[in-house]
C-alpha positions in Angstrom: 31.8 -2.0 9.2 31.2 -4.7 11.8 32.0 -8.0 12.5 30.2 -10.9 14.7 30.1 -14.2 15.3 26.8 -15.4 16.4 25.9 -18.9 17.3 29.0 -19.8 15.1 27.8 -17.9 12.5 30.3 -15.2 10.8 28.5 -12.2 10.3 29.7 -9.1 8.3 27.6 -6.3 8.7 28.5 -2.7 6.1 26.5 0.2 4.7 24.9 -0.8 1.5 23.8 3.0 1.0 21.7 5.5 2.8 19.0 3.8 5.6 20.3 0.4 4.0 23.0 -2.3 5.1 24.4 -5.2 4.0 24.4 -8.5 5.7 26.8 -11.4 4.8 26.2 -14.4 6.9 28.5 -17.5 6.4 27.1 -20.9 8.2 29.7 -22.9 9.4 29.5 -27.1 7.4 28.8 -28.5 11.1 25.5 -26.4 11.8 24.6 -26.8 8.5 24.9 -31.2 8.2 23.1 -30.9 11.8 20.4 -29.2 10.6 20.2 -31.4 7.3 20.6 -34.7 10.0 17.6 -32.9 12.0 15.7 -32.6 9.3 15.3 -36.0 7.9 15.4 -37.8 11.0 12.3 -36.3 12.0 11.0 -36.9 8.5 12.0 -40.4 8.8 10.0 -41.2 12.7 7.0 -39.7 10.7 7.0 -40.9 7.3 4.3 -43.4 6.0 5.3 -45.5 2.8 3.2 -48.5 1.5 5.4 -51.5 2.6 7.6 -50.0 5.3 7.0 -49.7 9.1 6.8 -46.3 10.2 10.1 -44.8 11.3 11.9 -47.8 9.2 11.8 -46.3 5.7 15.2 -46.5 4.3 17.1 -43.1 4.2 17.9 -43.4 0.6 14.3 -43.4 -0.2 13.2 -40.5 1.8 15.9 -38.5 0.3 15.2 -39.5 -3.4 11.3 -38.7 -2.3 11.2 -36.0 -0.2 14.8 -35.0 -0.5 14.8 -31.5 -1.8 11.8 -30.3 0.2 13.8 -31.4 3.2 16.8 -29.2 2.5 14.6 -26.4 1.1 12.7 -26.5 4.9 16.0 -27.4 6.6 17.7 -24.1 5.1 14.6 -21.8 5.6 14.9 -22.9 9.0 18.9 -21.9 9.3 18.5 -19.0 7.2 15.8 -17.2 9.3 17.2 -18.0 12.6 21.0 -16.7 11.8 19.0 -13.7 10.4 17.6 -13.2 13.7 20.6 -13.5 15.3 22.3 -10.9 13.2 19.6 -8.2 13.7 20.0 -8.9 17.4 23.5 -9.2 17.5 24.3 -5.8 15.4 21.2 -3.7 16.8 20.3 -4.1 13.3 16.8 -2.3 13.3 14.8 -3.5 9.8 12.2 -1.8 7.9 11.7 -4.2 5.0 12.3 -7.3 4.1 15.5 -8.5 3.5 16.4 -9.0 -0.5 19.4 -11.1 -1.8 22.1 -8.5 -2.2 22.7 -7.4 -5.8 25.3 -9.3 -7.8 25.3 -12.4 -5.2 23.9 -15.7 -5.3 23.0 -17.8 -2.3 25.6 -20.8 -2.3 24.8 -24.9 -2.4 22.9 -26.2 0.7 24.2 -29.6 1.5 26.2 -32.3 3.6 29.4 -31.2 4.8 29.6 -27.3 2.8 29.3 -24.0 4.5 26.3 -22.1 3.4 26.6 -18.4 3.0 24.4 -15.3 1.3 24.2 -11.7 1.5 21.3 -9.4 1.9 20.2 -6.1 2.0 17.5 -4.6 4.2 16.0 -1.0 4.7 16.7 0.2 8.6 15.6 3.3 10.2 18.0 6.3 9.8 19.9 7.6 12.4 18.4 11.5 13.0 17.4 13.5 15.8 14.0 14.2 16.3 12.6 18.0 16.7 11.2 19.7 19.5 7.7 18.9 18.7 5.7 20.7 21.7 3.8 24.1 20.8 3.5 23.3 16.7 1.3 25.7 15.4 -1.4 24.5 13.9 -4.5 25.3 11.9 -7.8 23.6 11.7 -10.1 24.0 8.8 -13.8 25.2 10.3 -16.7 24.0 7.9 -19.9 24.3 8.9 -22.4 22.0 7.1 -25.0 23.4 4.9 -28.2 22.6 3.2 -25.9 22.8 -0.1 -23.3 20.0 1.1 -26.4 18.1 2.5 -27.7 18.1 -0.9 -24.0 17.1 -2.6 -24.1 13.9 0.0 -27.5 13.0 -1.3 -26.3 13.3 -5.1 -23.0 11.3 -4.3 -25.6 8.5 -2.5 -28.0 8.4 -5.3 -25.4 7.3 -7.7 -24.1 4.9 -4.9 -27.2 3.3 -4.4 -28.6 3.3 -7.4 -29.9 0.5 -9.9 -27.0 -0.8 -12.2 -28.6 -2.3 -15.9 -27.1 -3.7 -18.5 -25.8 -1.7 -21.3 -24.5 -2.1 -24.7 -23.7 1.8 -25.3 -22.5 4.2 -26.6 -21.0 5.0 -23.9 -21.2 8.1 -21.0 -19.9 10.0 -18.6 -20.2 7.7 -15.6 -21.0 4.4 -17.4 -18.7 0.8 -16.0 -17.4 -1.4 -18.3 -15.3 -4.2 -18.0 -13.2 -5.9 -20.7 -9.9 -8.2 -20.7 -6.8 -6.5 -21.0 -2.9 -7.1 -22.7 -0.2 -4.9 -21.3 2.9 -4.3 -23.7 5.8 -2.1 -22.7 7.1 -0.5 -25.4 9.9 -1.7 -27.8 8.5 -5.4 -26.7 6.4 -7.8 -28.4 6.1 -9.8 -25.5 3.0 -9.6 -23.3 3.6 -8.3 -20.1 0.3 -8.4 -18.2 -3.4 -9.6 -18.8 -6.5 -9.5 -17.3 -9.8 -11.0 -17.9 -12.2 -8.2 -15.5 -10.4 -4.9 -15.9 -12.4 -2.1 -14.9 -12.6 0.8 -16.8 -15.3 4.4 -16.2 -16.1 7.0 -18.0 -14.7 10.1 -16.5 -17.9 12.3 -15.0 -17.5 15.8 -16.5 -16.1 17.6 -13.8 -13.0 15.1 -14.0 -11.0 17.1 -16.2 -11.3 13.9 -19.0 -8.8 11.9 -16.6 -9.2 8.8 -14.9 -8.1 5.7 -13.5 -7.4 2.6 -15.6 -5.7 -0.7 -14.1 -4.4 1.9 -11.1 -2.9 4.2 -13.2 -4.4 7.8 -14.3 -5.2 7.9 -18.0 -5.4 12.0 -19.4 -7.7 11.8 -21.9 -9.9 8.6 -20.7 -13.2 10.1 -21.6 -12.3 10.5 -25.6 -10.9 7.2 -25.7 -14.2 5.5 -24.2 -17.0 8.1 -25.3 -19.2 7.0 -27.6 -17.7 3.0 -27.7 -19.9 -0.2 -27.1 -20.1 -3.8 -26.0 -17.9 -5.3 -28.4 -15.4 -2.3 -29.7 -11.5 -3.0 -28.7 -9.8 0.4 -27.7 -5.8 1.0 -27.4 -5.2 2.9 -24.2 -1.4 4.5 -24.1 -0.1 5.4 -20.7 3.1 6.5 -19.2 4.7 3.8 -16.6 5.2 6.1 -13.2 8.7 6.5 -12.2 7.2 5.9 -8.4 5.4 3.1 -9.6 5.6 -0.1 -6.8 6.5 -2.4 -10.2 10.0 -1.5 -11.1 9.9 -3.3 -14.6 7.8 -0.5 -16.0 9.2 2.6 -14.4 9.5 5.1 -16.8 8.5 3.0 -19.6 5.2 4.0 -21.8 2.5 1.2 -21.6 0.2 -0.3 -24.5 -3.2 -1.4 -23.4 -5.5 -3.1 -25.8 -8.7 -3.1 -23.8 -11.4 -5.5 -25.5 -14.8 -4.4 -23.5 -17.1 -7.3 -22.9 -19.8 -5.9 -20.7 -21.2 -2.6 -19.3 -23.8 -0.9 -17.0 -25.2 2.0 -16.3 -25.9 3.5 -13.4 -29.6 4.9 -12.7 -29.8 7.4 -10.0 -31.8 6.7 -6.7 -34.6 8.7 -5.8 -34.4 10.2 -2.5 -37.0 8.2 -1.3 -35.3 4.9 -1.9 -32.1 6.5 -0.3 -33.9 7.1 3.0 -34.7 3.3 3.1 -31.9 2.1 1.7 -29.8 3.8 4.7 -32.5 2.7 6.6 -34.7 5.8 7.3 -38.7 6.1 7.3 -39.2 8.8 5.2 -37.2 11.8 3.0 -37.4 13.9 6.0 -35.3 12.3 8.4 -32.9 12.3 5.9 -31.7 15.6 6.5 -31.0 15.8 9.7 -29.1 12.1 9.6 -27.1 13.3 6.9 -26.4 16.8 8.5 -25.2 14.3 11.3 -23.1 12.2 8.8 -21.2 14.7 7.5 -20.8 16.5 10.5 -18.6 13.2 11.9 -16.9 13.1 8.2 -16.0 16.8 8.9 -14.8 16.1 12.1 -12.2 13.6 11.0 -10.8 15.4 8.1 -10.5 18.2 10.8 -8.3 15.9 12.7 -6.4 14.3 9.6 -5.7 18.3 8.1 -3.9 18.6 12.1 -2.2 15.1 11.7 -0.9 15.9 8.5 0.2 19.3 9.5 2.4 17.6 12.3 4.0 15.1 9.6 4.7 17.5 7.5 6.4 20.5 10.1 8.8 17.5 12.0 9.7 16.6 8.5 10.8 19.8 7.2 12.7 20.0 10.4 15.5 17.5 10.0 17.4 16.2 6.8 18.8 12.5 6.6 20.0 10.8 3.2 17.0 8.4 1.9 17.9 4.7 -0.2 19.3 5.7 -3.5 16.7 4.0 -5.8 12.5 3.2 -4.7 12.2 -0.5 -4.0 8.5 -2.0 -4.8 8.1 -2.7 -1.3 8.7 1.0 0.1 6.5 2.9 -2.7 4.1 -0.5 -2.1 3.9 0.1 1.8 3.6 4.0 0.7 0.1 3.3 -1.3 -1.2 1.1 1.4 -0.9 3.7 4.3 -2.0 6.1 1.7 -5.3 3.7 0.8 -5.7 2.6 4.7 -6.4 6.3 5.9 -8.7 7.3 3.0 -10.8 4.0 3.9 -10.3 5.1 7.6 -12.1 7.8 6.9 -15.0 6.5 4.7 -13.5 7.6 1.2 -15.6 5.8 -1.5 -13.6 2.5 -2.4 -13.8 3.8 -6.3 -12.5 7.3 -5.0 -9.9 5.5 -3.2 -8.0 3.6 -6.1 -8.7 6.9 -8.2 -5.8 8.8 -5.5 -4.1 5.9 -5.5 -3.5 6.3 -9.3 -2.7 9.8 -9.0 -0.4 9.3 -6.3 1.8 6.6 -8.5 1.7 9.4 -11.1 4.0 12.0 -8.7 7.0 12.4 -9.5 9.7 10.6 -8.1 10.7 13.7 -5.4 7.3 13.9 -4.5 7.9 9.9 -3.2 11.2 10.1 -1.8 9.3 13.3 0.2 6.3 11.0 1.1 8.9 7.8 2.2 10.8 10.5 4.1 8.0 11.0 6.4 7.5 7.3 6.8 11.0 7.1 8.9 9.8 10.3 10.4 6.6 9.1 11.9 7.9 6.0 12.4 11.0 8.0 15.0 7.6 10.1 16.2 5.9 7.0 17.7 9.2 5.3 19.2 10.1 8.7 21.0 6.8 8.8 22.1 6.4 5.1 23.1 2.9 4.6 21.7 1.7 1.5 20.3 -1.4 -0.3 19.0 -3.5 -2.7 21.2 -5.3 -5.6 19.9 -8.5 -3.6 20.9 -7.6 -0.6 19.0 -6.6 -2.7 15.6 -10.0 -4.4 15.8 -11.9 -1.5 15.7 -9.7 0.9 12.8 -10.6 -2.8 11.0 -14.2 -2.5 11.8 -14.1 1.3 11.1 -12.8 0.3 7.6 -14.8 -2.7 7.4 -17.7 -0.5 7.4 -16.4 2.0 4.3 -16.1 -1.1 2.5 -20.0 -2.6 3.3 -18.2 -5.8 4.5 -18.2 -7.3 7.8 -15.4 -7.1 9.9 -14.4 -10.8 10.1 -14.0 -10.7 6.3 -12.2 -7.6 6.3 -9.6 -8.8 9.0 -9.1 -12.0 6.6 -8.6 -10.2 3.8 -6.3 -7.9 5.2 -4.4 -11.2 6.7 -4.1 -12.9 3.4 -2.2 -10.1 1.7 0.3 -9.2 4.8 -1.3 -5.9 5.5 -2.8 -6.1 8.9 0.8 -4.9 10.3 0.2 -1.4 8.3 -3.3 -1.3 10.2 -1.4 -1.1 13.2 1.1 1.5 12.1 -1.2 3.7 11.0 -2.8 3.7 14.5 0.7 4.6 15.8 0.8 7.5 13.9 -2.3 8.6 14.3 -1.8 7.7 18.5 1.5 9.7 18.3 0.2 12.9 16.0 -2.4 13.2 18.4 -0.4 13.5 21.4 1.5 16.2 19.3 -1.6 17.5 18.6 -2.4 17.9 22.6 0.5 20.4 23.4 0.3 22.8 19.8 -1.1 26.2 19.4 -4.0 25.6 17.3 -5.7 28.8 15.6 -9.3 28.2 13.3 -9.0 29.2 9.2 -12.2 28.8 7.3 -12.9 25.7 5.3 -13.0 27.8 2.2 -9.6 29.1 2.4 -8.0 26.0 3.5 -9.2 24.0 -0.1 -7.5 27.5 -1.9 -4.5 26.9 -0.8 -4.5 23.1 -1.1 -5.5 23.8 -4.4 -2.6 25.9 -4.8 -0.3 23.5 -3.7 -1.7 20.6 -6.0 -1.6 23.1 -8.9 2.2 24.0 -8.3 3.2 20.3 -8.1 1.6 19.6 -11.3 3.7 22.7 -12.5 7.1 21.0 -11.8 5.7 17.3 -12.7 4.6 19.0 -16.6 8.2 20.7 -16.0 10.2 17.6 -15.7 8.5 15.7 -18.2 9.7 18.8 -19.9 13.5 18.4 -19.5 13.1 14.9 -19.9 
């Protein structure tokens, strides 16, 4: 434990648990009626009331009109700067967000009391990175083939095809949409609705599972099979323990799904793919597709060697993790998850279908993935690589063009839900991994047996998921 005093603040720092402290911050009465005093005399030089001069409107009525927005800005203000001051003052180095500490309450804001609170925030664990020069390494050699040519121009025939109305019955690949109520079980209560969920009918090579409000549903293709425009299904699904929305952890979910409108897809011909993607005729489309693929190939190439890096420097050191999954760190988990498959041009749909399987792994499985977080986040400060403005601009064009959107309107989106900092970490990761990547021993491994054992690997963690559903 710690104590400071910082700008006459009294600061408490302790461990709250593992990679997570506690900070209690007590404002002393005079900072606190100065800032109060601050606030509402530059409220009153610039308030504008019918029948008062500006900069003469009685106190009294500014604070019975304005008054709690005042002290709500006024203590914002105070809050965040004697936040600051404590990270700075206690080498404090955050992760998160801060969070009221559990079991406290912030006390009263006003004239001539002390204002104190407590919170909790995530901070970087203390471990000692690995010797990360001469990693061995294996890269995944694929070359491309009249048969994957032919797979790309399937995959871009349903992409580009034309969409028409349908009333059903339903199949495989058919859209719907429909509103939705969420119940968790044991509670009458509605816990979530939507007007414009999507749902799809799993293809046939999907194993009857797919996703459904960004969880994976076993069994999706009976439940929708055969329905129509009209028909009002129950869909039953586990809540994740990983999932980023603590409230249904663990808890099985009841979805009545009323289906108001549908479309099926109908193939493009390959000669309205070659002038959709902006070709002359069928045969240039080979060799531009040969050409695509060969770039795609080239980037899983390097993500298989980036991921091989996370994954050796974090089975190299051990550090304790938080105790419990807070939304923001399995949150911040999907979204660098759903960042590099966009990266690297996964279909949008294909995108929030891993993104459902990932909140389906077990809670080890996300604990491993957050442990590599801290780890790559230690790689890139070691290192001393970060992102330019340059190099963010383009990973947002890069996945600007994934999406079919233009990059202006990818940047604001990205803005308006906080996520343009993860753009930017991932490009440290990436920036850093490479550099690893530059000094390891890296030997070639056919394509072929590269997916055998991933498959393996994916089949084994499904083994101890089933397992522990098992004991449970």
């Amino acid at each position: 434990m710690s104590n400071a005093t910082t700008l006459d603040n009294t600061v408490i720092v302790t461990d709250a648990g593992p990679a997570l402290k506690r900070i209690s911050i007590t404002i002393p009465s005079a900072k606190v009626s100065e800032q109060i005093e601050s606030a509402f005399s530059g409220l009153a030089a610039q308030a504008v009331i019918p029948g008062f001069r500006k900069g003469h409107v009685p106190r009294s009525l500014l604070q019975k009109r304005f008054g709690a927005d005042v002290l709500k800005e006024a203590k914002q203000q105070l809050v965040s700067q004697a936040y600051q001051q404590a990270l700075e003052g206690n080498k404090i180095r955050p992760i998160g967000q801060p969070e009221l500490a559990a079991g406290t309450t912030e006390s009263e804001f006003a004239q001539g009391k002390e204002f104190s609170l407590a919170v909790e925030v995530e901070v970087m664990p203390e471990f000692v990175l690995p010797n990360w020069e001469g990693l061995a390494l294996r890269k995944p050699i694929l070359e491309i083939e009249p048969k994957h040519i032919e797979e790309e121009v399937a995959r871009l025939s349903y992409r580009l095809g034309v969409t028409a109305q349908i009333e059903g019955p339903f199949q495989p690949l058919d859209r719907m949409v429909g509103t939705t109520v969420v119940r968790l079980e044991g509670d009458d209560k509605v816990f979530f609705e939507s007007e414009n969920a999507l749902a799809v009918v799993p293809a046939e090579d999907d194993a009857g599972k797919g996703p459904f409000l960004g969880l994976l549903v076993e069994g999706l293709d009976k439940i929708l099979l055969g329905k129509k425009v009209g028909d009002v299904v129950t869909i039953s699904m586990p809540g994740p323990e990983g999932h980023e929305i603590v409230e249904i952890r663990g808890k099985p979910l009841s979805v009545q799904y009323t289906i108001t409108a549908a479309e099926r897809i109908t193939p493009a011909t390959k000669e309205e793919i070659a002038t959709r993607i902006g070709l002359e005729n069928v045969d240039l489309m080979g060799e531009n597709l040969r050409g695509v693929l060969e770039r795609r190939r080239d980037d899983e190439q390097r993500s298989a060697l980036r991921d091989q890096v996370f994954e050796q420097l974090a089975a190299q050191v051990d550090f304790d993790l938080p105790t419990r999954l807070s939304e923001a760190q399995v949150g911040r988990d999907l979204e660098r998850q759903r960042l590099e498959m966009l990266y690297r041009g996964v279909d949008p749909e294909r995108v929030e279908a891993q993104l459902a399987e990932s909140r389906s792994a077990t809670t080890s499985e996300t604990q491993r993935r957050l442990k590599l977080f801290f780890v790559l986040a230690k790689l890139a400060e070691t290192l001393g690589v970060e992102a330019t403005e340059g190099e963010v601009n383009g990973r947002i064009a890069a996945i600007a063009r994934s999406r079919g959107m233009r990059p202006d309107a990818m940047r604001e989106e990205l803005e308006k839900s906080n996520r343009l900092g993860e753009v930017a970490l991932q490009i440290r990761e990436h920036k850093a991994a490479d550099r690893v990547i530059s000094k390891a021993v890296i030997s070639d491994i056919p394509a072929s047996e590269w997916n055998t054992e991933a498959q393996s690997k994916t089949a084994n963690v499904a083994k101890k998921k089933h397992k522990g559903k098992a004991k449970d």
